[in-house]
SEFIMI-670719 format. One line per 3 residues: number of its first residue (from 1); their letters; for each residue y, z, x of C-alpha. Coordinates in steps of 0.25 Angstrom, whole numbers, plus 5000, padded with zeros to 4 digits. Layout:
BEGIN
NUM) A) Y,Z,X; ...
***
This chain:
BEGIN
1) XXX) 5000,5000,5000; 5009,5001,5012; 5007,4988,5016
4) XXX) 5011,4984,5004; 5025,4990,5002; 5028,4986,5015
7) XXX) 5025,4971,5012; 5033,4975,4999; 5046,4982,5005
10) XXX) 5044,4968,5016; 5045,4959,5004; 5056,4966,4996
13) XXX) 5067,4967,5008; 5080,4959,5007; 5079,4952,5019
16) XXX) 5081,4935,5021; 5070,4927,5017; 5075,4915,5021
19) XXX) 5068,4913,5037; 5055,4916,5029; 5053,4909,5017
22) XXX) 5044,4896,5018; 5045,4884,5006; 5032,4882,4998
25) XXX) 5029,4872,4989; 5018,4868,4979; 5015,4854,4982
28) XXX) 5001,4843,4981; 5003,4844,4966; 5001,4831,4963
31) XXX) 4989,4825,4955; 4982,4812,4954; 4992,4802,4951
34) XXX) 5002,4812,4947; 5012,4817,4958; 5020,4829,4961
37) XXX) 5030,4833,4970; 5035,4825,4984; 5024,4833,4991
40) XXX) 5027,4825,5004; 5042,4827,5006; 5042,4842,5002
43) XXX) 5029,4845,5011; 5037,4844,5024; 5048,4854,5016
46) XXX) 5039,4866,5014; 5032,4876,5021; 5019,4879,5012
49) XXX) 5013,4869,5001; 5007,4875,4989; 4997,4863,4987
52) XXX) 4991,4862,4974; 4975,4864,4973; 4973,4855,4960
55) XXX) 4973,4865,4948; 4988,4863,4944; 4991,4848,4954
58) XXX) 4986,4841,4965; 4973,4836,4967; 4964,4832,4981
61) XXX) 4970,4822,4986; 4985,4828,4984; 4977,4842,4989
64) XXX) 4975,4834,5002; 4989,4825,5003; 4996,4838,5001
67) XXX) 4988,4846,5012; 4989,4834,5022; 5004,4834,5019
70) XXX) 5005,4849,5022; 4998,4849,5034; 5006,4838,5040
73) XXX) 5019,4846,5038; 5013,4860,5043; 5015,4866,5027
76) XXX) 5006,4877,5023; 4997,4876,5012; 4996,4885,5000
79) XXX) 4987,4882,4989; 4992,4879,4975; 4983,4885,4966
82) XXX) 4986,4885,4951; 4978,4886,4938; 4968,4874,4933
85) XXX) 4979,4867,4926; 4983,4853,4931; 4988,4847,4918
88) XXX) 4998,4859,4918; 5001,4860,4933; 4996,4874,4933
91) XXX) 5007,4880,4926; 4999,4883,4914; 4994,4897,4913
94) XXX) 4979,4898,4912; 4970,4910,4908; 4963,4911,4922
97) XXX) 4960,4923,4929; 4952,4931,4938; 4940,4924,4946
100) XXX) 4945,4909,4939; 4956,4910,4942; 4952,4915,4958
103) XXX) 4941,4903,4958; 4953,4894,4953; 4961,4897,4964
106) XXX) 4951,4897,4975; 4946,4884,4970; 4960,4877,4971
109) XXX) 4962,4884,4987; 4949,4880,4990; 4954,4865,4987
112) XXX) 4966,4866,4994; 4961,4872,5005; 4949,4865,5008
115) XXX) 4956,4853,5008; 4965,4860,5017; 4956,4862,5025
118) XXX) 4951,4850,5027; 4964,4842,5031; 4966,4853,5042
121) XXX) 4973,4864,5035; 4973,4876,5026; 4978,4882,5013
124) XXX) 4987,4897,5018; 4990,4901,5003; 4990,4899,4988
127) XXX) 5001,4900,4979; 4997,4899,4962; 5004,4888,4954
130) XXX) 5012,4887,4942; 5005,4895,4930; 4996,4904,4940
133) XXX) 5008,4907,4949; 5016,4915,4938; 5003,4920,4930
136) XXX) 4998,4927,4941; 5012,4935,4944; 5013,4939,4930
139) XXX) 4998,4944,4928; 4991,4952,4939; 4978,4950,4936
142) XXX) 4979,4935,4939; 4988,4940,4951; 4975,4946,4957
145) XXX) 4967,4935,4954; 4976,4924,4962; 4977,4936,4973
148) XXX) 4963,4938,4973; 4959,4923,4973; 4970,4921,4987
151) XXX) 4965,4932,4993; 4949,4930,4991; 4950,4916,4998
154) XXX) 4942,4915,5009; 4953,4915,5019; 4967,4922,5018
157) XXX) 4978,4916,5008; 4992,4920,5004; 4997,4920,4989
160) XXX) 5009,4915,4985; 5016,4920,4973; 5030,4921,4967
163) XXX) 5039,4932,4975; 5046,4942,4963; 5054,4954,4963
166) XXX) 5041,4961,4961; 5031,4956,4973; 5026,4971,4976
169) XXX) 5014,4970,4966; 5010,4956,4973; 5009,4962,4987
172) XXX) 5002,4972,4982; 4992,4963,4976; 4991,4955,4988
175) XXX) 4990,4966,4998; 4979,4971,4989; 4973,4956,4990
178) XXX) 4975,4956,5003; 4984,4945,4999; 4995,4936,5007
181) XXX) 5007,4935,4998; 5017,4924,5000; 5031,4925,4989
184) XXX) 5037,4915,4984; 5050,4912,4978; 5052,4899,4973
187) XXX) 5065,4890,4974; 5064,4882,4963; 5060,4888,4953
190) XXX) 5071,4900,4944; 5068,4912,4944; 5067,4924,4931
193) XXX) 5073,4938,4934; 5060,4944,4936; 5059,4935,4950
196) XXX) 5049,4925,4942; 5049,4910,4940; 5059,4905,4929
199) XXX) 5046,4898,4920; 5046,4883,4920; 5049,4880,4905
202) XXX) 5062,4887,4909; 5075,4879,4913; 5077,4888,4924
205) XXX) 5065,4888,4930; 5068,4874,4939; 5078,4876,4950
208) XXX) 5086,4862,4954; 5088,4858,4967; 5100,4866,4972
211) XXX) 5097,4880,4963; 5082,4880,4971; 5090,4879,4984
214) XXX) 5099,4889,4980; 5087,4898,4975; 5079,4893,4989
217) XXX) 5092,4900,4996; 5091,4912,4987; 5078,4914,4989
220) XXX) 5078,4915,5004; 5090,4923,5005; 5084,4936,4995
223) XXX) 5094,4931,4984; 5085,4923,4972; 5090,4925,4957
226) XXX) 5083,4921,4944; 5090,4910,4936; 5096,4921,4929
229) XXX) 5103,4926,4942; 5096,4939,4944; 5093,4943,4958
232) XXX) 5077,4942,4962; 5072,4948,4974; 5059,4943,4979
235) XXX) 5055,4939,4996; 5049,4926,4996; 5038,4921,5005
238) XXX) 5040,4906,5001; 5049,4896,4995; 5042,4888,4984
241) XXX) 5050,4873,4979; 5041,4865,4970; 5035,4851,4974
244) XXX) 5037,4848,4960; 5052,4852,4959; 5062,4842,4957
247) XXX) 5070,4839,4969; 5059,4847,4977; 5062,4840,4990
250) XXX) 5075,4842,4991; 5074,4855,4985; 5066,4858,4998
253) XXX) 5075,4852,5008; 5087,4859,5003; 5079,4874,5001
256) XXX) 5075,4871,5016; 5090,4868,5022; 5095,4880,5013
259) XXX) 5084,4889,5019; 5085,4884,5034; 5070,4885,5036
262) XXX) 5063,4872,5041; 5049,4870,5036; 5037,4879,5044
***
């Protein structure tokens, strides 16, 4: 437990998180004929690729595109898992728990990282998409399950997952787990006053080019406010753009010469 409010007090200071942060991005999301994203021109942008693992987007062939893509522009590679819901992009919640919902996930790292594995590289993390991402924040139990289902792989993996005012029950879990927990804020996307995401059926919830920036800038420097303009104080371990957002490239070049950090 000492370890535990030390990591907390470590994550809750005020100090500048701008030398530190790192940009992800969820990328390899297209499918069949159907594209997404401009996975070439933001791969050399980014720090870490959140690749999808087939369930929500992507399929083998852009599994493998992506992965080469990332290895030639030295990008770590975090696997993308989400519910089984393609035709909803996996923003759909589904009733799936406990050891499903752990045999789904390792069933999506295993792709990814076996094919990783085979074009000389390696899957470093996993970060839940869409619907599982915020289901698992609001409900412990399916916390614990995606905690359990990273932790139980058969080598070590950190877990991303959405940096809020009130991280402490996270690390907890995680410490418990024996976890690696990575935070993330997300410069795209608005904000509600209790630190979570603005839902997307929401006007407010899609950030423009410049208000991203800005919110990239706020972010780094311990300043974020909700679209309401209430103060949020959360540490971030990682930055996250979407592939899929509008402008996305230059969205990513701007957020990099407003942070001064070049690429890893």
């Amino acid at each position: 437990m000492k370890a535990v409010k030390r990591i907390v007090r470590r994550r809750s200071r005020k100090t500048p998180v701008r030398k530190l942060i790192k940009i992800n991005c969820d990328l390899g999301e297209s499918f069949g004929a159907w594209k997404m994203g401009c996975d070439e021109a933001v791969m050399p942008l980014i720090d870490s690729a959140n690749i999808a693992c087939g369930f929500h987007g992507g399929d083998p062939s852009v599994m493998r595109e992506t992965l080469i893509l990332a290895k030639k522009h030295k990008v770590e590679i975090g696997a993308h898992v989400a519910y089984p819901d393609l035709q909803g992009f996996g923003r759909r919640s589904m009733a799936l728990t406990g050891q499903q919902l752990i045999d789904t996930i390792h069933y999506q790292i295993s792709a990814l990282d076996g094919m990783a594995r085979s074009h000389g590289t390696r899957v470093s993390y996993v970060k839940p998409h869409g619907a599982l991402y915020n289901d698992m924040l609001g409900d412990e139990a399916l916390l614990k399950s995606v905690m359990y289902a990273v932790a139980s792989w058969y080598r070590s993996l950190d877990l991303v997952m959405l940096a809020t005012p009130r991280d402490k029950k996270a690390v907890e879990l995680g410490f418990e787990y024996g976890l690696g927990l990575r935070f993330e804020a997300f410069a795209d996307r608005g904000y509600t006053r209790a630190g979570y995401l603005v839902p997307r059926s929401s006007p407010d919830a899609l950030l423009d080019l410049e208000a991203a920036v800005a919110q990239a800038a706020n972010i780094a420097s311990g300043s974020l406010r909700s679209v309401k303009g209430h103060k949020l104080s959360i540490v971030p371990d990682t930055l996250c753009v979407h592939g899929d957002t509008p402008a996305a490239v230059e969205m990513l070049k701007a957020i990099r010469t407003a942070l001064r950090t070049p690429p890893a």
